[in-house]
C-alpha positions in Angstrom: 10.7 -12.4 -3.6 7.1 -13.9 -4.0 6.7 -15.2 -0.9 7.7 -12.0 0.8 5.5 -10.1 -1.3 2.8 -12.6 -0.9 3.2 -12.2 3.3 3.2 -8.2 2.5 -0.2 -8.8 1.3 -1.7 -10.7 4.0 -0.5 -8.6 6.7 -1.8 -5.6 4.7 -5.6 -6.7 4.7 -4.9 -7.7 8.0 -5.8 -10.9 7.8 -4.3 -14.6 8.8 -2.6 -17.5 6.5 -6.4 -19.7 7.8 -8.4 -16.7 6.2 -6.4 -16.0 3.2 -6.2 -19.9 2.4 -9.8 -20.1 2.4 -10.1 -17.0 0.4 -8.1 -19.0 -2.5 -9.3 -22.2 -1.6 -6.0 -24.3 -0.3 -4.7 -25.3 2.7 -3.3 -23.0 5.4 -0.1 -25.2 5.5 0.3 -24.8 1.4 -0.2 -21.2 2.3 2.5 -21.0 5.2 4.9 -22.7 3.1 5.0 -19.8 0.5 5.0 -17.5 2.7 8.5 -15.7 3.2 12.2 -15.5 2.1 12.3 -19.1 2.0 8.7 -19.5 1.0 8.1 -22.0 -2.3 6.5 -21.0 -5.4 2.4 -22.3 -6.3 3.4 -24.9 -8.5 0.0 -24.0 -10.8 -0.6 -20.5 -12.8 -4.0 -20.5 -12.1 -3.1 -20.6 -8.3 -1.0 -17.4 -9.3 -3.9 -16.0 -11.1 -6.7 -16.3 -8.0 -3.8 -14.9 -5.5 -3.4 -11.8 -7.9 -7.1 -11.5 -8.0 -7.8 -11.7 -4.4 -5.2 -8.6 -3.7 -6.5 -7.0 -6.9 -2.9 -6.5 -7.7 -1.0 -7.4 -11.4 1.0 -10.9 -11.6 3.6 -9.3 -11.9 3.5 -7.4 -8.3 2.9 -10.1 -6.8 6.2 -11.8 -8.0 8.0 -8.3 -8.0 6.8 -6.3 -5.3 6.4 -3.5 -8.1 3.6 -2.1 -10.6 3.1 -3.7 -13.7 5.3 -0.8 -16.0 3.0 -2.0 -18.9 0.3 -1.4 -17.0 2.3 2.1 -16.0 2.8 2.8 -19.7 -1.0 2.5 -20.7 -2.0 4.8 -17.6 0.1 7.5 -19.3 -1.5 6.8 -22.4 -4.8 7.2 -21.3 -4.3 10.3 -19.4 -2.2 12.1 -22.3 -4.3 14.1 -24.8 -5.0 12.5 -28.7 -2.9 13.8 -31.1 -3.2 13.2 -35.2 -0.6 12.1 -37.2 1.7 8.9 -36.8 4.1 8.3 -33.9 6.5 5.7 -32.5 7.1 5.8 -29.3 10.5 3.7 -27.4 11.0 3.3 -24.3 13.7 1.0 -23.1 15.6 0.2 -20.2 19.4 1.2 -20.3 22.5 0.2 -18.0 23.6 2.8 -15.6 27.2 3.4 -17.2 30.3 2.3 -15.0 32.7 5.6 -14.8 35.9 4.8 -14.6 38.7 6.2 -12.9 40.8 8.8 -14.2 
């Protein structure tokens, strides 16, 4: 999923694996290799961290394709009105149920 994400990216700014490398400061072969379905995973964090950055996207879209849902959650937050009192909010994720055959 990263790397097909990651080639998403680069074709989005419109720009090639020699440019983006430099951007992030490696190789354009490193870059090429995790680069899609096959492509291999940055074996540092940090590399993770400056790829995120450069897209000005969360971690976690860049592995997932997806927004961040805690970033999602504290959008919703912001944007919602201040209400007194004490509150506990939940939300979880739940399995869609099977339904059998009758």
């Amino acid at each position: 999923m990263f790397g097909i994400n990651l080639e998403k990216l680069i074709k989005e700014k419109g720009w090639s694996i020699r440019q983006f490398a430099k951007r992030i400061g490696v190789s354009p072969k490193t870059c090429q290799e995790w680069c899609g379905k096959e492509g291999r995973f940055p074996n540092s964090p940090d590399i993770l961290k400056d790829i995120a950055d450069v897209f000005e996207v969360s971690i976690h879209e860049l592995l997932f394709g997806e927004p961040d849902p805690r970033e999602m959650i504290g959008a919703i937050l912001d944007k919602t009105e201040i209400h007194t009192g004490l509150y506990e909010i939940t939300i979880k994720k739940v399995k869609e149920k099977k339904r059998g055959l009758k």
